[in-house]
PDB file of N, CA, C and O in Angstrom:
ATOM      1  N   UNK A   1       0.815  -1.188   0.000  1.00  0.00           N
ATOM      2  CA  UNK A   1       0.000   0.000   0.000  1.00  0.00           C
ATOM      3  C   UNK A   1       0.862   1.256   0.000  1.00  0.00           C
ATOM      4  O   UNK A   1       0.355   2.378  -0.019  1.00  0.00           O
ATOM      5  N   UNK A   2       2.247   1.034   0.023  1.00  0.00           N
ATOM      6  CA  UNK A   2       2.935   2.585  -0.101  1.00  0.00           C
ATOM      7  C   UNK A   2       3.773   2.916   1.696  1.00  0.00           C
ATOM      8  O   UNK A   2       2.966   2.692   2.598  1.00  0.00           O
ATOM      9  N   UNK A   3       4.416   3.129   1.925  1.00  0.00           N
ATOM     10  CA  UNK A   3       5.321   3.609   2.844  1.00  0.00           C
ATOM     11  C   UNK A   3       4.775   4.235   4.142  1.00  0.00           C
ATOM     12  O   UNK A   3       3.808   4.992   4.221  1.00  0.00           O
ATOM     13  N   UNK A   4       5.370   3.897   4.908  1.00  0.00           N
ATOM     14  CA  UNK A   4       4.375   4.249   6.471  1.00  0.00           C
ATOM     15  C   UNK A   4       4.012   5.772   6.281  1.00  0.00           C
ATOM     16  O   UNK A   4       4.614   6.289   5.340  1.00  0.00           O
ATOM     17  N   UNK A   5       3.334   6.427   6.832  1.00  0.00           N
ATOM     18  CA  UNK A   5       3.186   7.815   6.755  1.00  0.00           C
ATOM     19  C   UNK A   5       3.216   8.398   8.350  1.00  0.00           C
ATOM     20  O   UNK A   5       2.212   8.457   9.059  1.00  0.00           O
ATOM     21  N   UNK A   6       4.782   8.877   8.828  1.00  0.00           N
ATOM     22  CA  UNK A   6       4.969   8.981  10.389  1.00  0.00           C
ATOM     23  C   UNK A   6       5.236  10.639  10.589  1.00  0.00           C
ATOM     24  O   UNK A   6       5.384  11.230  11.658  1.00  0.00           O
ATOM     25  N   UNK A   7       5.246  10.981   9.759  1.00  0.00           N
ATOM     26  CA  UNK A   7       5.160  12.745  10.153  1.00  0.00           C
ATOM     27  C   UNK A   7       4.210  13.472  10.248  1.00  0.00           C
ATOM     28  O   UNK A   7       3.292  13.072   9.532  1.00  0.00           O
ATOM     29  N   UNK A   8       3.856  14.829  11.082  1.00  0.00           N
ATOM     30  CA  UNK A   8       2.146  14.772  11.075  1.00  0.00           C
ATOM     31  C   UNK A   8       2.061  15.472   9.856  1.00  0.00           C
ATOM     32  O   UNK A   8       0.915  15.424   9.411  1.00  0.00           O
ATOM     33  N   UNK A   9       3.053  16.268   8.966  1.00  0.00           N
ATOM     34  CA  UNK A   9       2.420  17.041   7.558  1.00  0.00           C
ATOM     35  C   UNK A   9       2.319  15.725   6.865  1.00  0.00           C
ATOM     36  O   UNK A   9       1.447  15.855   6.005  1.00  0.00           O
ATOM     37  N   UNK A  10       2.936  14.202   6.837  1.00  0.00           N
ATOM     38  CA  UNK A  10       2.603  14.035   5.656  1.00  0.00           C
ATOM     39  C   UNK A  10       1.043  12.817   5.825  1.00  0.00           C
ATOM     40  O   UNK A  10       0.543  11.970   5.084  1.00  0.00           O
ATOM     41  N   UNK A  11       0.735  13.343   7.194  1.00  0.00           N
ATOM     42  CA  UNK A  11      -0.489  12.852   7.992  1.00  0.00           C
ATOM     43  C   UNK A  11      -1.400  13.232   7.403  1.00  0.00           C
ATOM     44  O   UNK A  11      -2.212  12.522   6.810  1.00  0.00           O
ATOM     45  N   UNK A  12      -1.399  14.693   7.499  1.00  0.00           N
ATOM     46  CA  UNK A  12      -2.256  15.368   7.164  1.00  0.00           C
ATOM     47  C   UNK A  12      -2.937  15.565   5.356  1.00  0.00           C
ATOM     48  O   UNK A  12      -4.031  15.653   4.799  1.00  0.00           O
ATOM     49  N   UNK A  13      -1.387  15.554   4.974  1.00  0.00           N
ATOM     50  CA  UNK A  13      -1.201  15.484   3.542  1.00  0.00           C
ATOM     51  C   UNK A  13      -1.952  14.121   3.421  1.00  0.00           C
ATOM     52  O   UNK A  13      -2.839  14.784   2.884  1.00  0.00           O
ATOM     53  N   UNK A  14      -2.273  13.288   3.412  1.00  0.00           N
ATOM     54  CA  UNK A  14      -2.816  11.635   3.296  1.00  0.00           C
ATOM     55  C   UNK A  14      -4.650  11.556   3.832  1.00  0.00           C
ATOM     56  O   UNK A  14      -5.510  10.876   3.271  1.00  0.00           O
ATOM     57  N   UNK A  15      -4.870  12.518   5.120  1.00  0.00           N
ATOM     58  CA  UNK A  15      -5.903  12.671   5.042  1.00  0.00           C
ATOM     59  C   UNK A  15      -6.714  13.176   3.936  1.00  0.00           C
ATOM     60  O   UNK A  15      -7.722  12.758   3.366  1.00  0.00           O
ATOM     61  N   UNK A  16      -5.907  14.284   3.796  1.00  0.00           N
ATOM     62  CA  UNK A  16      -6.781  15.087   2.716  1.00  0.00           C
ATOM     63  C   UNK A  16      -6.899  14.511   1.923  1.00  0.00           C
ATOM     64  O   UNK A  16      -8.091  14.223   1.814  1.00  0.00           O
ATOM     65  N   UNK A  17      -6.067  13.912   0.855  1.00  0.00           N
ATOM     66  CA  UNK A  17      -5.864  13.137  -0.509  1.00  0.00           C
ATOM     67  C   UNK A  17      -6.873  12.506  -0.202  1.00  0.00           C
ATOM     68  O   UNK A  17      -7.850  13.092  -0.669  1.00  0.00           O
ATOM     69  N   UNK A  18      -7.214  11.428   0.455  1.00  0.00           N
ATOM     70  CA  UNK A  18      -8.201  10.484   0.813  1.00  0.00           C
ATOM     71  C   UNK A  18      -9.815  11.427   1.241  1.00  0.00           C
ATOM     72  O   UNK A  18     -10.898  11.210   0.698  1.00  0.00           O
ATOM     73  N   UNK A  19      -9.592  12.314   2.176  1.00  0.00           N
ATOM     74  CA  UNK A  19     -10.785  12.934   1.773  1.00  0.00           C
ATOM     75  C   UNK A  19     -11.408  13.298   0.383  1.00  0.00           C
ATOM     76  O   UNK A  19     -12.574  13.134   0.022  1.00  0.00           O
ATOM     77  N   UNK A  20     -10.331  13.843  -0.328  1.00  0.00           N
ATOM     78  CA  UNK A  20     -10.430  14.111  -1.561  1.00  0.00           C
ATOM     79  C   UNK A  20     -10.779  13.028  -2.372  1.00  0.00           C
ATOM     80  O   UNK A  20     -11.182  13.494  -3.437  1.00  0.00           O
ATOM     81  N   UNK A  21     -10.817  11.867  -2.383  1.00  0.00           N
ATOM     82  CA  UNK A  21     -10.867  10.746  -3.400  1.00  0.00           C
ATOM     83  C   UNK A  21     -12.421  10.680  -2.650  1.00  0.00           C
ATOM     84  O   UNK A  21     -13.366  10.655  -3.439  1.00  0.00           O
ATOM     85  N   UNK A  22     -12.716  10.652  -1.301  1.00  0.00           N
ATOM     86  CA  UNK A  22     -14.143   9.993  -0.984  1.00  0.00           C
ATOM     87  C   UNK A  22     -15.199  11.140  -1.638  1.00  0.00           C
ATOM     88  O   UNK A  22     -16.237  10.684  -2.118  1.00  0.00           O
ATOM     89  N   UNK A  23     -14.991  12.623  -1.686  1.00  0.00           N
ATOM     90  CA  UNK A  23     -16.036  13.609  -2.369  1.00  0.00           C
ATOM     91  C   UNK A  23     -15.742  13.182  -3.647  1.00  0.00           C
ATOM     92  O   UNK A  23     -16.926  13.355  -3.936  1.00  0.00           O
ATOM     93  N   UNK A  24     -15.250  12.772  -4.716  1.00  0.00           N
ATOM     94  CA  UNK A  24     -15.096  12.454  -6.235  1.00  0.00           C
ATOM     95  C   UNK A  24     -15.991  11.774  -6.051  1.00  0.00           C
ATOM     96  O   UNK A  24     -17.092  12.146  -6.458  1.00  0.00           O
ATOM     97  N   UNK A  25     -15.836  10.388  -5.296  1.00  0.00           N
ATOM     98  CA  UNK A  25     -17.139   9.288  -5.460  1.00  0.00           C
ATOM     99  C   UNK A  25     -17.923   9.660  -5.119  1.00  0.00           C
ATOM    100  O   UNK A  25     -18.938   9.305  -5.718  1.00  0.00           O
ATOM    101  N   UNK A  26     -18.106  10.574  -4.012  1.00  0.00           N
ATOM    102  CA  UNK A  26     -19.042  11.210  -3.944  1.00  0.00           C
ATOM    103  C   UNK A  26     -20.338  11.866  -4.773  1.00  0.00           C
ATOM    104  O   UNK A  26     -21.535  11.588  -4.709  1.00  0.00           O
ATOM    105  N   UNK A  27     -19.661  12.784  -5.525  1.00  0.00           N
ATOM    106  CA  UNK A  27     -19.683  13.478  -6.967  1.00  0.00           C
ATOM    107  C   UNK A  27     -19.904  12.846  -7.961  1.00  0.00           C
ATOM    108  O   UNK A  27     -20.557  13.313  -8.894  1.00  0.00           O
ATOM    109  N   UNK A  28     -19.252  11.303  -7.954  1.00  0.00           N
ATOM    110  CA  UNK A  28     -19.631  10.466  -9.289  1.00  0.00           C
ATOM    111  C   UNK A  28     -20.957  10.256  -9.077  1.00  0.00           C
ATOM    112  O   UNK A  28     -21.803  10.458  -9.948  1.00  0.00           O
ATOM    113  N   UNK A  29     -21.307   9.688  -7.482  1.00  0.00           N
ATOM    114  CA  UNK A  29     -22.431   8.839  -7.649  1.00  0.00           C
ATOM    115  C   UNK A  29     -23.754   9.222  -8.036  1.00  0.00           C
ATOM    116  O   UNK A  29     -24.206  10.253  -7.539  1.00  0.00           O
ATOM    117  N   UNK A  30     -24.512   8.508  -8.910  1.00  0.00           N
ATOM    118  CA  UNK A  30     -26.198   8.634  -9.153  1.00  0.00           C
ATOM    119  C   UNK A  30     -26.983   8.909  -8.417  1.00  0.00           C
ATOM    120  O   UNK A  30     -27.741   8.028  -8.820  1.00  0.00           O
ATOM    121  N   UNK A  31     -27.663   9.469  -7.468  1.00  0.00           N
ATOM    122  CA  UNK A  31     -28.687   8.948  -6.158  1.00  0.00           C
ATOM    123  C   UNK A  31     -30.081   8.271  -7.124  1.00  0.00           C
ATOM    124  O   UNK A  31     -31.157   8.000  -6.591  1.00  0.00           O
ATOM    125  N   UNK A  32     -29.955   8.183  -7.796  1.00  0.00           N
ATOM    126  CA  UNK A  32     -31.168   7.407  -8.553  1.00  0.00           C
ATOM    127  C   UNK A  32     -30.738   6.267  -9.124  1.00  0.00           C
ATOM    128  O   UNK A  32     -31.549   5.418  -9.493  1.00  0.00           O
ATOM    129  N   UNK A  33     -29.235   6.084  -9.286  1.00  0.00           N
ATOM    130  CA  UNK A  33     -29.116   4.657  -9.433  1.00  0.00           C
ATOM    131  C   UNK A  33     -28.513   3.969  -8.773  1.00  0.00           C
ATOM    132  O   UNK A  33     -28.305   2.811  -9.136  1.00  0.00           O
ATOM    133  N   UNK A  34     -27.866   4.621  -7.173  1.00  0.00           N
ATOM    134  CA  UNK A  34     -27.108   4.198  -6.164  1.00  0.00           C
ATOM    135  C   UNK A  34     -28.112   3.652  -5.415  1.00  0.00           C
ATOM    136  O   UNK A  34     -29.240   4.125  -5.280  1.00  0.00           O
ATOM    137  N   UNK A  35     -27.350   1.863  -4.550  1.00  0.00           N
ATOM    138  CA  UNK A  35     -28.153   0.529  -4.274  1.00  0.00           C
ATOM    139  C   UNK A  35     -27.183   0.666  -2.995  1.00  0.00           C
ATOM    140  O   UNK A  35     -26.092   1.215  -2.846  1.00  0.00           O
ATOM    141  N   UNK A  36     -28.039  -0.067  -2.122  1.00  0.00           N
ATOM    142  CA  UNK A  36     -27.370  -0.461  -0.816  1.00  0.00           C
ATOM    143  C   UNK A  36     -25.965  -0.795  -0.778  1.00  0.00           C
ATOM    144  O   UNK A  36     -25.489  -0.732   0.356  1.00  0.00           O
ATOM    145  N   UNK A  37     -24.963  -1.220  -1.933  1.00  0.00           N
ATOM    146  CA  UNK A  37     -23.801  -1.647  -1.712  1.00  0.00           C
ATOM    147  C   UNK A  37     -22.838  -0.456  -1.839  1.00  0.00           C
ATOM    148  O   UNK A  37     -21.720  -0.254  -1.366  1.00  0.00           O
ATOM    149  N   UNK A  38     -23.690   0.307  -2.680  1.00  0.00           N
ATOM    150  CA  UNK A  38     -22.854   1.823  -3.344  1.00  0.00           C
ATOM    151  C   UNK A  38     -22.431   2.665  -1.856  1.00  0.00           C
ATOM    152  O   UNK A  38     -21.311   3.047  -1.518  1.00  0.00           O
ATOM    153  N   UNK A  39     -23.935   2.821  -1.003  1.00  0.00           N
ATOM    154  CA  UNK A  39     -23.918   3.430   0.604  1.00  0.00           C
ATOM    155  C   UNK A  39     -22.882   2.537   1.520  1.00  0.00           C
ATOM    156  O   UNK A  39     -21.991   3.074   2.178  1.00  0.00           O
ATOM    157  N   UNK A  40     -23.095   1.131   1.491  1.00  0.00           N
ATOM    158  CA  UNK A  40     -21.982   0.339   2.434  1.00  0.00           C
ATOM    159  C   UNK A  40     -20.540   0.979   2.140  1.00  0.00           C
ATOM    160  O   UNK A  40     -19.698   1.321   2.971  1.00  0.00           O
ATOM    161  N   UNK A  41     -20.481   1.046   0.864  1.00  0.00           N
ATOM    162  CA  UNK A  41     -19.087   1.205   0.162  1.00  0.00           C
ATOM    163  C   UNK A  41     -18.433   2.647   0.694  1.00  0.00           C
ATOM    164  O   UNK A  41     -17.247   2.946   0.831  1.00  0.00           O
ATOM    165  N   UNK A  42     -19.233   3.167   0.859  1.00  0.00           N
ATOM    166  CA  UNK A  42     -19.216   5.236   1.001  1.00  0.00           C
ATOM    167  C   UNK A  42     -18.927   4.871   2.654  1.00  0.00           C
ATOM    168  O   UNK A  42     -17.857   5.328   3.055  1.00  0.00           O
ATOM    169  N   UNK A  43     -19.710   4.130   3.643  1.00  0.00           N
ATOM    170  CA  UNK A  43     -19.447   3.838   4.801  1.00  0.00           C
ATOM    171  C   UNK A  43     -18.853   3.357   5.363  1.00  0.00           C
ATOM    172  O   UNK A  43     -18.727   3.471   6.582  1.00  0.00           O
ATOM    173  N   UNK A  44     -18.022   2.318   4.288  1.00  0.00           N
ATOM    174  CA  UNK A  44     -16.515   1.768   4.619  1.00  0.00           C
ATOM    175  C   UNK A  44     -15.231   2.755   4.686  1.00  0.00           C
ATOM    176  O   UNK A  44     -14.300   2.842   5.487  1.00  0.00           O
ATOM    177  N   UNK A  45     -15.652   3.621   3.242  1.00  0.00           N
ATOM    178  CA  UNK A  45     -14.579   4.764   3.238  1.00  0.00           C
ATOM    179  C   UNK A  45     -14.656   5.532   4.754  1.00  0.00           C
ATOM    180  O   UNK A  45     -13.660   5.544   5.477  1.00  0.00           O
ATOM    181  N   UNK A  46     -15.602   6.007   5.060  1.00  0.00           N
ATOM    182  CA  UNK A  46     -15.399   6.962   6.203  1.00  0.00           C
ATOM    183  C   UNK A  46     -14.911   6.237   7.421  1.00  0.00           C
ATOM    184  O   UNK A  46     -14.343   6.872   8.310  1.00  0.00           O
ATOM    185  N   UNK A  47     -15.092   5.000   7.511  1.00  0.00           N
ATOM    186  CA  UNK A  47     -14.689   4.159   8.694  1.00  0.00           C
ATOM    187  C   UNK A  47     -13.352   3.933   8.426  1.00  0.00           C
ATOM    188  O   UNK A  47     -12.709   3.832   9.472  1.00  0.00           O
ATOM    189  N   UNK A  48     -12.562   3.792   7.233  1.00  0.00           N
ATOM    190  CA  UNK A  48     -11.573   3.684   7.215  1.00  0.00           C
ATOM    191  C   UNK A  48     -10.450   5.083   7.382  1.00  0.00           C
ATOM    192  O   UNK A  48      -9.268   5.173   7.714  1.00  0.00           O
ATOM    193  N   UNK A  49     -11.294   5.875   7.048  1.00  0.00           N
ATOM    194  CA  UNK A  49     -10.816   7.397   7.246  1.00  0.00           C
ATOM    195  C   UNK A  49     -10.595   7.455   8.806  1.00  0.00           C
ATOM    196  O   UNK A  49      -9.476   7.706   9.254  1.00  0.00           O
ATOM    197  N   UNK A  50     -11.666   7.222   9.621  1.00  0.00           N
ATOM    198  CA  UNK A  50     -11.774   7.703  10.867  1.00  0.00           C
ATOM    199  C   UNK A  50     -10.637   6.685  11.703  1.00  0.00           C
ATOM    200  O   UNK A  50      -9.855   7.089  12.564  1.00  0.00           O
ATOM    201  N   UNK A  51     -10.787   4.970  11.115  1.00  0.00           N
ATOM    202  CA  UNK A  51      -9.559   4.406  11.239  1.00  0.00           C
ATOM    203  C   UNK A  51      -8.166   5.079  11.732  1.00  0.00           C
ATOM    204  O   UNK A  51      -7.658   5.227  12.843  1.00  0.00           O
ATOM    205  N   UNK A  52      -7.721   5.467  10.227  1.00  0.00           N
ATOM    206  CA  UNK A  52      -6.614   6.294   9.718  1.00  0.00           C
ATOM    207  C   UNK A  52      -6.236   7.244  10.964  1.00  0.00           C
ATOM    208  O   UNK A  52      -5.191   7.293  11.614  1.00  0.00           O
ATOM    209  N   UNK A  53      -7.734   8.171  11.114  1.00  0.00           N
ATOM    210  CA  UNK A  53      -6.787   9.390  12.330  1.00  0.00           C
ATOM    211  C   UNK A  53      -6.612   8.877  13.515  1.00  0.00           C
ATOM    212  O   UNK A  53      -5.730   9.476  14.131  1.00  0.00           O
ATOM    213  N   UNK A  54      -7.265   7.694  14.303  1.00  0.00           N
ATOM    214  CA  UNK A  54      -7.009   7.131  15.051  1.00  0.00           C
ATOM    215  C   UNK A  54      -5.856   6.736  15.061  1.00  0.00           C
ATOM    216  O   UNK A  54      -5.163   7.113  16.006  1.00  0.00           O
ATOM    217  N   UNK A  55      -5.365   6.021  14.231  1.00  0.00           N
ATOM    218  CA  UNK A  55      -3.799   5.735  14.257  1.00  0.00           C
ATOM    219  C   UNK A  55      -2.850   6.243  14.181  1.00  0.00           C
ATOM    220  O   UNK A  55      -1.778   5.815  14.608  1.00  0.00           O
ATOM    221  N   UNK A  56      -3.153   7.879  13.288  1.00  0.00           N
ATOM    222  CA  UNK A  56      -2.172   8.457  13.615  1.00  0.00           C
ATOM    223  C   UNK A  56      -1.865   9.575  14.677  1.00  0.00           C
ATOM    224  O   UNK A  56      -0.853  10.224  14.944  1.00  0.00           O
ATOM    225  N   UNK A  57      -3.347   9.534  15.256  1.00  0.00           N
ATOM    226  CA  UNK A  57      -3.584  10.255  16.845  1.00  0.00           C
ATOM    227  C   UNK A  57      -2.481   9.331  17.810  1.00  0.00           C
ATOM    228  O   UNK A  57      -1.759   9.844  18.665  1.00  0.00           O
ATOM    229  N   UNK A  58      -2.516   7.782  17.467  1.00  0.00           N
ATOM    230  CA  UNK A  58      -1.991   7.141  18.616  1.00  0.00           C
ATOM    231  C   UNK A  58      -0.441   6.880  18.288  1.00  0.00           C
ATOM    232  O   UNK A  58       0.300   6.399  19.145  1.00  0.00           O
ATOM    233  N   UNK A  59      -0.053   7.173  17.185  1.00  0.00           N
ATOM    234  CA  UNK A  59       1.436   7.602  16.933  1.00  0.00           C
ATOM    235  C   UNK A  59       1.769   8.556  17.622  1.00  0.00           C
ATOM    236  O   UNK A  59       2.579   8.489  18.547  1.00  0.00           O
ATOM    237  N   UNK A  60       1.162   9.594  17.240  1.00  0.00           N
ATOM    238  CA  UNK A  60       1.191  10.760  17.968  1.00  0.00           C
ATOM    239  C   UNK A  60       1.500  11.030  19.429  1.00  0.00           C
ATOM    240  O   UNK A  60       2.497  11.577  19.901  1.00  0.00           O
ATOM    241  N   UNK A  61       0.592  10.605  19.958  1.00  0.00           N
ATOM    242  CA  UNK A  61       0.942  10.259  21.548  1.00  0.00           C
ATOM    243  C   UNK A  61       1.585   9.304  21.906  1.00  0.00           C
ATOM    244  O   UNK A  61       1.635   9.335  23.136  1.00  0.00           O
ATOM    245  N   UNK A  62       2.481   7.871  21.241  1.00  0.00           N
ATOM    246  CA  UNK A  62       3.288   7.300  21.830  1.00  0.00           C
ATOM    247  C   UNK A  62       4.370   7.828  21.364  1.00  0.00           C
ATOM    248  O   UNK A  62       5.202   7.174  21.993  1.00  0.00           O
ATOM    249  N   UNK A  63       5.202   8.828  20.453  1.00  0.00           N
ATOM    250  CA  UNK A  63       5.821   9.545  20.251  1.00  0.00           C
ATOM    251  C   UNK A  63       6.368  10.391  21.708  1.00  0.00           C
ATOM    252  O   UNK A  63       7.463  10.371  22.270  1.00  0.00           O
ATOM    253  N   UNK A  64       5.199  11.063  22.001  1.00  0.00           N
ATOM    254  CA  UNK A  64       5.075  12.468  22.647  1.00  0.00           C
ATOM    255  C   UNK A  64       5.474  11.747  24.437  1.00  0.00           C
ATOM    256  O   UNK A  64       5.703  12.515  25.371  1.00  0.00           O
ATOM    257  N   UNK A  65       5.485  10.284  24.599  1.00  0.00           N
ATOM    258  CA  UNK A  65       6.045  10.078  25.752  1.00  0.00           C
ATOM    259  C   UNK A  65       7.185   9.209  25.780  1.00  0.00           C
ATOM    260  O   UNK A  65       7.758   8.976  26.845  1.00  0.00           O
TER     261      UNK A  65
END
């Protein structure tokens, strides 16, 4: 998947990108032809997002002691 990401700019830099990719699909999607798997799919992204800052919240603080 690409190289640890342990600094907080390039943390931050990685959130965004990834925010940025979830509004495109966002933007792609139909609401008239989007099906229960299209919404799971959109709800995986954000769980994996929220994932993401969790982990690098807890870098963060085992760093900081």
């Amino acid at each position: 998947m690409g190289s640890p990401v342990n600094d907080k700019n390039s943390q931050v830099t990685f959130l965004k990108q990834r925010l940025n990719m979830f509004l495109d699909v966002l933007d792609a999607i139909d609401p008239e032809e989007t099906d229960l798997d299209d919404v799971d799919r959109l709800i995986a992204i954000i769980d994996e997002l929220e994932s993401k800052c969790r982990e690098f919240q807890n870098r963060e603080c085992e760093e900081s002691v």
